[in-house]
FIKOLZA-1660 file (N, C-alpha, C; in steps of 0.1 Angstrom, whole numbers, plus 5000, padded with zeros to 4 digits):
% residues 163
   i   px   py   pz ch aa at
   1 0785 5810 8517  A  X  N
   1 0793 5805 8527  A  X CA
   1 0803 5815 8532  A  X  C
   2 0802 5815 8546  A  X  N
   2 0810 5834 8545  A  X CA
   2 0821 5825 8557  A  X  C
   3 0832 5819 8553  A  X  N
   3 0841 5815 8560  A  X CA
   3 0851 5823 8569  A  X  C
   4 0861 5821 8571  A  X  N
   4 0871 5830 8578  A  X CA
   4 0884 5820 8577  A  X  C
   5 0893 5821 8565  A  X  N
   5 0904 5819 8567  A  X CA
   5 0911 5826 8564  A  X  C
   6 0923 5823 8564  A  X  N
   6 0940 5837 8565  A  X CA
   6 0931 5846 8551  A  X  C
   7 0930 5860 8560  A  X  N
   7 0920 5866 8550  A  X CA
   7 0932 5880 8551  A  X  C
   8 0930 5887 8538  A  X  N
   8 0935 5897 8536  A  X CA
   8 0929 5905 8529  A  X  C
   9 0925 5917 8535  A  X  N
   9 0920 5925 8526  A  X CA
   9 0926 5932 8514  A  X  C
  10 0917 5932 8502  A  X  N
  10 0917 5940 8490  A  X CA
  10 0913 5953 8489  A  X  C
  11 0901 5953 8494  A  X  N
  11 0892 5969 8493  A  X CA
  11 0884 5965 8505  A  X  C
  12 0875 5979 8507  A  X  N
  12 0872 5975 8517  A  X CA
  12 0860 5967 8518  A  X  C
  13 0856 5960 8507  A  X  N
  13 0847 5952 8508  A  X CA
  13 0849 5936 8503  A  X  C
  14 0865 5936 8497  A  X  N
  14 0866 5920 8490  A  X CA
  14 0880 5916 8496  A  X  C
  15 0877 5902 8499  A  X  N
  15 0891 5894 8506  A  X CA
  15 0892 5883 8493  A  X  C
  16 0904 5874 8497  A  X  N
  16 0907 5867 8492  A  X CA
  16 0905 5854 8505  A  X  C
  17 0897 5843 8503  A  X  N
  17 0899 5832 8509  A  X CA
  17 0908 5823 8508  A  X  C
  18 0915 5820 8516  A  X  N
  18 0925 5806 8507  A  X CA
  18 0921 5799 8517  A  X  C
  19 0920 5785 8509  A  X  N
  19 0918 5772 8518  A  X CA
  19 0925 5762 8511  A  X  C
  20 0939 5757 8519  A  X  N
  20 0941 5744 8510  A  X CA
  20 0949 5750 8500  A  X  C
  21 0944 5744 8486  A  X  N
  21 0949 5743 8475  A  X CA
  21 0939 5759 8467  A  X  C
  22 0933 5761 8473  A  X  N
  22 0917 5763 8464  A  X CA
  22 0924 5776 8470  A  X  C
  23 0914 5786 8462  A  X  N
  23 0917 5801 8462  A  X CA
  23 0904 5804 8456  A  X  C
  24 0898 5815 8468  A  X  N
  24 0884 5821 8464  A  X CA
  24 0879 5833 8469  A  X  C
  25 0873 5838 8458  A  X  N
  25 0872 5855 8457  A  X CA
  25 0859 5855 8464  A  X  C
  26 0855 5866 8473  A  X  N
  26 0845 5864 8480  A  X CA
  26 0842 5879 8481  A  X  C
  27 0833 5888 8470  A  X  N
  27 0828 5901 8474  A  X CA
  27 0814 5903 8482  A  X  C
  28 0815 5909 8499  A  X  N
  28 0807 5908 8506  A  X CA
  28 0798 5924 8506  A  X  C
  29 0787 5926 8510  A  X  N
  29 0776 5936 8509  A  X CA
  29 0784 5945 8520  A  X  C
  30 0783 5960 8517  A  X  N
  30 0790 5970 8525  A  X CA
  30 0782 5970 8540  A  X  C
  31 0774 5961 8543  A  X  N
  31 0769 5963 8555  A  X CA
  31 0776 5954 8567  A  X  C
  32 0786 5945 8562  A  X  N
  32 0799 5936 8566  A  X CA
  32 0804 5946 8573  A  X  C
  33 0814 5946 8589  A  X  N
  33 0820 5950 8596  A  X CA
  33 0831 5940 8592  A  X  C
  34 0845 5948 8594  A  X  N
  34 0862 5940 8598  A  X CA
  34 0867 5948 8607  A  X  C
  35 0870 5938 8616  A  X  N
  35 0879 5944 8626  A  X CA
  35 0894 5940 8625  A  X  C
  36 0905 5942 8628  A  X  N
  36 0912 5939 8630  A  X CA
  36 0924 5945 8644  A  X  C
  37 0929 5933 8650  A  X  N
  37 0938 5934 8661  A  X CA
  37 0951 5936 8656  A  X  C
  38 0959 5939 8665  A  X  N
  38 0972 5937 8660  A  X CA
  38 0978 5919 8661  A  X  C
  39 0983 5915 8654  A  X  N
  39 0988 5903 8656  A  X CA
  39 0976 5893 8650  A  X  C
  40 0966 5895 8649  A  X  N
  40 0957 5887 8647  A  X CA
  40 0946 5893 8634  A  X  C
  41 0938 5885 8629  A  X  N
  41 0929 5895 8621  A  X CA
  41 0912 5887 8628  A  X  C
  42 0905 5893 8632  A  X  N
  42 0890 5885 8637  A  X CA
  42 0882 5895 8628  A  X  C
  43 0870 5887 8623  A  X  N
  43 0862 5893 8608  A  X CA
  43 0850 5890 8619  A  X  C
  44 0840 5898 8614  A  X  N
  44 0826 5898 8617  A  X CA
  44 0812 5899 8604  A  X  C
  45 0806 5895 8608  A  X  N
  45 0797 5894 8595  A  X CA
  45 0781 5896 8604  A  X  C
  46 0777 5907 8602  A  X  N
  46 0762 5915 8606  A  X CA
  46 0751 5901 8600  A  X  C
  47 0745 5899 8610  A  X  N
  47 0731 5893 8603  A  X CA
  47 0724 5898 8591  A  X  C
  48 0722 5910 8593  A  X  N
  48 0714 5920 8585  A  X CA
  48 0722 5914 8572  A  X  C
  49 0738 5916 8569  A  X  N
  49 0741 5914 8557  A  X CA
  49 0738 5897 8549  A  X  C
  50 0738 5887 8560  A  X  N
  50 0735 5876 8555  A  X CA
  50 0723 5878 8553  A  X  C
  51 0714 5879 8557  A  X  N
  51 0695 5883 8549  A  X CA
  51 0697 5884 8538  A  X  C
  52 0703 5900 8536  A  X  N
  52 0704 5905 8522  A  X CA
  52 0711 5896 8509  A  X  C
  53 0724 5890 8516  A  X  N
  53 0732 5880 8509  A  X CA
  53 0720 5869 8503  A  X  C
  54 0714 5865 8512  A  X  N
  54 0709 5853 8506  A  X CA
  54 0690 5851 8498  A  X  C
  55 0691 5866 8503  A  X  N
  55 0675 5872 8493  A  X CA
  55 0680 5877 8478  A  X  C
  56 0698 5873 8476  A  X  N
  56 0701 5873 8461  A  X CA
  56 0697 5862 8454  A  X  C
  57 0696 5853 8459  A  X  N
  57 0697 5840 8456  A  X CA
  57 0684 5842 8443  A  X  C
  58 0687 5835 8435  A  X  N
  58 0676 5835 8419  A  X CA
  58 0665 5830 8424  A  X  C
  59 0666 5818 8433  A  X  N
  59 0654 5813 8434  A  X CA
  59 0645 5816 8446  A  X  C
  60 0649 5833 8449  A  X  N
  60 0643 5839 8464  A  X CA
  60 0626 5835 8461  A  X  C
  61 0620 5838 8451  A  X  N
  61 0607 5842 8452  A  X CA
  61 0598 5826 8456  A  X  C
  62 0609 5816 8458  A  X  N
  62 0599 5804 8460  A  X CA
  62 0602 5806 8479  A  X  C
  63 0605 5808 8483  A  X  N
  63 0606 5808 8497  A  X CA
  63 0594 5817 8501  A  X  C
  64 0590 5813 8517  A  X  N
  64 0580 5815 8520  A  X CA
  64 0585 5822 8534  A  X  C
  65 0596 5818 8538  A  X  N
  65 0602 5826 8548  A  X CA
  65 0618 5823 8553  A  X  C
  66 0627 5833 8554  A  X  N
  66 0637 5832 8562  A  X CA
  66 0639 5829 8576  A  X  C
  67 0646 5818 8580  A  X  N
  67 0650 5819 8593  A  X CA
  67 0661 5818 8600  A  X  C
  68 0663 5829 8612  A  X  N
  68 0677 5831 8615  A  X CA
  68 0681 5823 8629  A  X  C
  69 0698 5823 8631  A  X  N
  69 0697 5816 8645  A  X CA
  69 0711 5826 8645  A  X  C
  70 0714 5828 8659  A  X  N
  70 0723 5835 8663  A  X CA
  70 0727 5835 8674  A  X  C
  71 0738 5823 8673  A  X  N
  71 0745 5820 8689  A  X CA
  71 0759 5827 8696  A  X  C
  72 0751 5831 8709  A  X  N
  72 0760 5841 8722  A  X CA
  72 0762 5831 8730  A  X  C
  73 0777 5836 8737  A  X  N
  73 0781 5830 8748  A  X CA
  73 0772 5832 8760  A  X  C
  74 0770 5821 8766  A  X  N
  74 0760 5827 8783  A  X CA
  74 0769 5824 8791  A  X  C
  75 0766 5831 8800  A  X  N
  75 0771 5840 8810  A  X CA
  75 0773 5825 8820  A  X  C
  76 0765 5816 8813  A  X  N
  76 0764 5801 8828  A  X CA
  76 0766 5789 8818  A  X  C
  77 0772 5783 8825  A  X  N
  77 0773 5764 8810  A  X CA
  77 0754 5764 8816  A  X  C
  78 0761 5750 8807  A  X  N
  78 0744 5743 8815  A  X CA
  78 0745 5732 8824  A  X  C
  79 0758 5730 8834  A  X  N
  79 0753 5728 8842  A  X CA
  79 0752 5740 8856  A  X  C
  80 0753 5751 8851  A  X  N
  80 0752 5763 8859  A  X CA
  80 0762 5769 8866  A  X  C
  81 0775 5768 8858  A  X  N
  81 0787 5772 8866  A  X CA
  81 0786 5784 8859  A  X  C
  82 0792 5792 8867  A  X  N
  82 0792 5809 8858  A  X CA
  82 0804 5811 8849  A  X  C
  83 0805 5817 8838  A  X  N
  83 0815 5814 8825  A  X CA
  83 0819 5826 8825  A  X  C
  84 0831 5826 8825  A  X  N
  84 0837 5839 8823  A  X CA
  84 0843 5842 8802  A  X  C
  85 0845 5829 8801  A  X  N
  85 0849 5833 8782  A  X CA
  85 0849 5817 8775  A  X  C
  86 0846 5819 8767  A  X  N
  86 0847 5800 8760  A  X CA
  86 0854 5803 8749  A  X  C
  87 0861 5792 8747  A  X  N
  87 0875 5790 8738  A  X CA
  87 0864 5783 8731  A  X  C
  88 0869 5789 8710  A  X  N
  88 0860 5777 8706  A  X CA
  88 0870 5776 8696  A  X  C
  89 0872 5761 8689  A  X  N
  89 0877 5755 8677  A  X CA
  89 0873 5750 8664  A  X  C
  90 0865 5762 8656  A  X  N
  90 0857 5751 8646  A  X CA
  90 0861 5749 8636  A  X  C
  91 0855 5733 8626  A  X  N
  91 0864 5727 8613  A  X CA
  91 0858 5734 8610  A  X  C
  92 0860 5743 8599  A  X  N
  92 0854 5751 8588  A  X CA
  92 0853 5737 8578  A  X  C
  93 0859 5731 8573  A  X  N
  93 0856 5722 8562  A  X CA
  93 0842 5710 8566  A  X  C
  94 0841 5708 8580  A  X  N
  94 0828 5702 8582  A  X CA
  94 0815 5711 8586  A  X  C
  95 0817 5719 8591  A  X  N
  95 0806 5731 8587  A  X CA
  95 0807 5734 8570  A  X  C
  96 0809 5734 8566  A  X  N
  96 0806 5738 8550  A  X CA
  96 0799 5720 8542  A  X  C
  97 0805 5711 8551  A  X  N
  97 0798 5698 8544  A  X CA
  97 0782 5697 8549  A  X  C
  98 0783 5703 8560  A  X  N
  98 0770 5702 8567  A  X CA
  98 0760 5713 8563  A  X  C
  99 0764 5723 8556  A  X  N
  99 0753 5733 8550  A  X CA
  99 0752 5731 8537  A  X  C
 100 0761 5719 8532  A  X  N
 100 0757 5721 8516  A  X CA
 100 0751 5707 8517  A  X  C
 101 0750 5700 8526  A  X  N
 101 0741 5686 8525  A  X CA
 101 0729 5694 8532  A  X  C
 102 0726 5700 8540  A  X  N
 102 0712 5706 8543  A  X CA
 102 0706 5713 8532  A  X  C
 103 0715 5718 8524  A  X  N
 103 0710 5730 8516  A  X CA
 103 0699 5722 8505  A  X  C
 104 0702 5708 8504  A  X  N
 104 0696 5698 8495  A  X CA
 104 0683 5694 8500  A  X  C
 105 0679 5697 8512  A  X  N
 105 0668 5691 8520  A  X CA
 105 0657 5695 8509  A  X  C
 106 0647 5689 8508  A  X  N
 106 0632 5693 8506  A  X CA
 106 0626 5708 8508  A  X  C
 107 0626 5715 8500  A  X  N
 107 0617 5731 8503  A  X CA
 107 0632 5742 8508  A  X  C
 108 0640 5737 8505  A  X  N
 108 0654 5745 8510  A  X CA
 108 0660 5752 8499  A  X  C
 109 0657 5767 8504  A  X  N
 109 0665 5774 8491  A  X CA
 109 0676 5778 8486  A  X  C
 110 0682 5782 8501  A  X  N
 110 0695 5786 8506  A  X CA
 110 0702 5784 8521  A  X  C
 111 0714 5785 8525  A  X  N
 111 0715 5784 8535  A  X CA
 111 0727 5794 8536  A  X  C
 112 0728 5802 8545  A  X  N
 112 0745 5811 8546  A  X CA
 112 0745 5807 8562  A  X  C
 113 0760 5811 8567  A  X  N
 113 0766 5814 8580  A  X CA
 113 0778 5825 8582  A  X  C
 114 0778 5823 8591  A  X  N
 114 0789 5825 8596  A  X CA
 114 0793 5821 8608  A  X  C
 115 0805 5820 8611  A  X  N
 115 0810 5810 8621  A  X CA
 115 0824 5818 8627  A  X  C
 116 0822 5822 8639  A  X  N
 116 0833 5826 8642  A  X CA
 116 0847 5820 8646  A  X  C
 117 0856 5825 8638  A  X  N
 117 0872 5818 8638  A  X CA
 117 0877 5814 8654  A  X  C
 118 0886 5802 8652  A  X  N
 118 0896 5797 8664  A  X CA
 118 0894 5811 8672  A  X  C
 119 0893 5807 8686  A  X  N
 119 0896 5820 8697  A  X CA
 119 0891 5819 8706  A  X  C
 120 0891 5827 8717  A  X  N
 120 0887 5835 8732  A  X CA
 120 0873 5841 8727  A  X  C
 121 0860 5840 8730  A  X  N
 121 0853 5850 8737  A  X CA
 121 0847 5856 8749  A  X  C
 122 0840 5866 8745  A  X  N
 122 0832 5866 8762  A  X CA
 122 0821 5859 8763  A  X  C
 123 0815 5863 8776  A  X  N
 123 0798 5865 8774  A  X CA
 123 0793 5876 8767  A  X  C
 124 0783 5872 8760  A  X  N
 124 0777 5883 8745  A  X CA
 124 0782 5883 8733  A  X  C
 125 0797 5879 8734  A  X  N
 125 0798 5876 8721  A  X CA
 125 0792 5866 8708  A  X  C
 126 0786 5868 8701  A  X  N
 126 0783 5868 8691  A  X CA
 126 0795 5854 8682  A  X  C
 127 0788 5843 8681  A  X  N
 127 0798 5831 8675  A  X CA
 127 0794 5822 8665  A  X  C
 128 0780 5827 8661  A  X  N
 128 0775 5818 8649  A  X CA
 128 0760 5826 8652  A  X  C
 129 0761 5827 8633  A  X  N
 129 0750 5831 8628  A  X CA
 129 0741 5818 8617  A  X  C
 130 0735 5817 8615  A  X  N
 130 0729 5805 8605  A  X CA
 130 0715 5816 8599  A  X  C
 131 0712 5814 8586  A  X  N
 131 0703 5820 8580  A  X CA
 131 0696 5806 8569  A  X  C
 132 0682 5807 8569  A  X  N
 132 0678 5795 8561  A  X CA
 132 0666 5799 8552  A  X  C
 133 0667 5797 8540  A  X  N
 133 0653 5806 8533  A  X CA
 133 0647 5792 8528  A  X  C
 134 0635 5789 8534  A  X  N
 134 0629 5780 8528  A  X CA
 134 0617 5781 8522  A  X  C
 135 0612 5770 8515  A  X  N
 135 0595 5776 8512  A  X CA
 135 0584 5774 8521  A  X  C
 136 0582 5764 8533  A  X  N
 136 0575 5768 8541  A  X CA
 136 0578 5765 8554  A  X  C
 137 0571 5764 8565  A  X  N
 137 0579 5766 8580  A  X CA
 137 0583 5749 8584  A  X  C
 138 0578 5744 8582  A  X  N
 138 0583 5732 8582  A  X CA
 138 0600 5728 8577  A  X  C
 139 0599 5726 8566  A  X  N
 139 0609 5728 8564  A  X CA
 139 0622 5735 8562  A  X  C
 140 0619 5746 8567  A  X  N
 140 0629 5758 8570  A  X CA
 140 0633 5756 8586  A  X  C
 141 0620 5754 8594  A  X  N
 141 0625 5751 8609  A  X CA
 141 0631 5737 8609  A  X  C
 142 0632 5729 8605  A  X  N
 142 0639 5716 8604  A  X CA
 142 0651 5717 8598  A  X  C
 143 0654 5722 8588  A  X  N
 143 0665 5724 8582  A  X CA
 143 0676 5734 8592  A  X  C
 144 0669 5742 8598  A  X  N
 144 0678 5751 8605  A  X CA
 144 0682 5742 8618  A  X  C
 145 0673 5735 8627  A  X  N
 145 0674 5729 8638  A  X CA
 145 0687 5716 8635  A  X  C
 146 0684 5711 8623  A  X  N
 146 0695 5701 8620  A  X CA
 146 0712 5711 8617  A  X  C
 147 0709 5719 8607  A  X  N
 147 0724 5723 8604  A  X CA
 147 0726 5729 8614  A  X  C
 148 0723 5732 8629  A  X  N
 148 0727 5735 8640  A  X CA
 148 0730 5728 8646  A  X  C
 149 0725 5717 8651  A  X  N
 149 0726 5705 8658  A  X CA
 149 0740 5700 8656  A  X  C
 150 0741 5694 8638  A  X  N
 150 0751 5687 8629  A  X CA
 150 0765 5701 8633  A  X  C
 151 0763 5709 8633  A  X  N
 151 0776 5721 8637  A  X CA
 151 0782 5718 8651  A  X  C
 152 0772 5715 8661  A  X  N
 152 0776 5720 8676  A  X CA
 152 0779 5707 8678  A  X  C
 153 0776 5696 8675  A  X  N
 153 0774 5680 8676  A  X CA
 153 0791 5677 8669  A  X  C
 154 0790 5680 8656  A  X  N
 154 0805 5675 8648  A  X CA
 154 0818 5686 8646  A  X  C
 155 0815 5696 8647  A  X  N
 155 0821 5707 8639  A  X CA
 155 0830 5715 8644  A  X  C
 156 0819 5720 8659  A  X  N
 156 0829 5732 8670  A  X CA
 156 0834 5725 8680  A  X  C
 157 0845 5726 8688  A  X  N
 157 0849 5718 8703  A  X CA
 157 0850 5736 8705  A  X  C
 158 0844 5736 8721  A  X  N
 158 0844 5745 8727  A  X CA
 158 0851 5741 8740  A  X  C
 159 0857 5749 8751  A  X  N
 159 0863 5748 8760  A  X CA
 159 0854 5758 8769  A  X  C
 160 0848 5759 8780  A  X  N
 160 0841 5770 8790  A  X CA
 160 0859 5780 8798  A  X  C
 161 0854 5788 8803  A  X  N
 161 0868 5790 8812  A  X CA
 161 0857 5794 8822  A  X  C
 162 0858 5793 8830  A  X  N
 162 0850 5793 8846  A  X CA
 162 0857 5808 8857  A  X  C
 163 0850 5816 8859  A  X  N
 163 0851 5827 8867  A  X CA
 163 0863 5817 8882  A  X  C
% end
């Protein structure tokens, strides 16, 4: 679960999560980008490293295939107004209920994300990744289609900003 809360770096590969009450160490694969603004801190997390993250998993060798989803802002809503940047607000605590109740599905091995933190983006930016290793396409395509659905449906409130 590759979250984004008040994160502060240790090295340059391990943060400290806090959420709440809870406190959690989280060492990520050196193929992880951080950026940081002044005033602000925005974290990014490469696809490539969630693959790798979740082909640790013990129980890789029953999967039959990985699949990924990786959502960008477009350039138009859908009802075709042209978008210049969308504000988005996501619960991180209901995204994480929603990947660990999928993660239970039938033929499901693993699930990771990442979810990009409260903010502004553009068009192209990059605002959610989902990775799903299942053991066959069935249930790996269903499992991903749901913990997407259950994200955009309960999780994120987005705002469009209009050109």
């Amino acid at each position: 679960m590759f979250i984004k809360r008040d994160l502060n770096i240790v090295n340059n590969i391990q943060i400290i999560i806090l959420s709440g009450k809870q406190k959690f160490k989280q060492t990520f694969p050196e193929e992880c980008k951080y950026f940081f603004k002044k005033g602000e801190t925005l974290f990014t997390m490469e696809l490539e490293a969630l693959i790798k993250e979740i082909k640790k998993n013990k129980e890789i060798g029953k999967a039959g295939m990985i699949l990924t989803h990786t959502g960008l802002v477009r350039e138009t809503s859908r009802e075709g107004r042209q978008v210049e940047k969308l504000k988005i607000d996501p619960d991180f605590n209901i995204i994480e209920k929603i990947v660990e109740k999928n993660k239970k599905r039938k033929g499901i091995i693993d699930i990771k994300y990442y979810m990009h933190d409260k903010g502004i983006l553009s068009v192209g930016d990059e605002l959610m990744h989902i990775v799903v290793a299942g053991d066959i396409r069935e249930n790996t395509i269903e499992a991903l289609t749901e913990t997407l659905n259950e994200i955009k449906k309960s999780a994120v409130v987005k705002e469009h900003i209009f050109i």
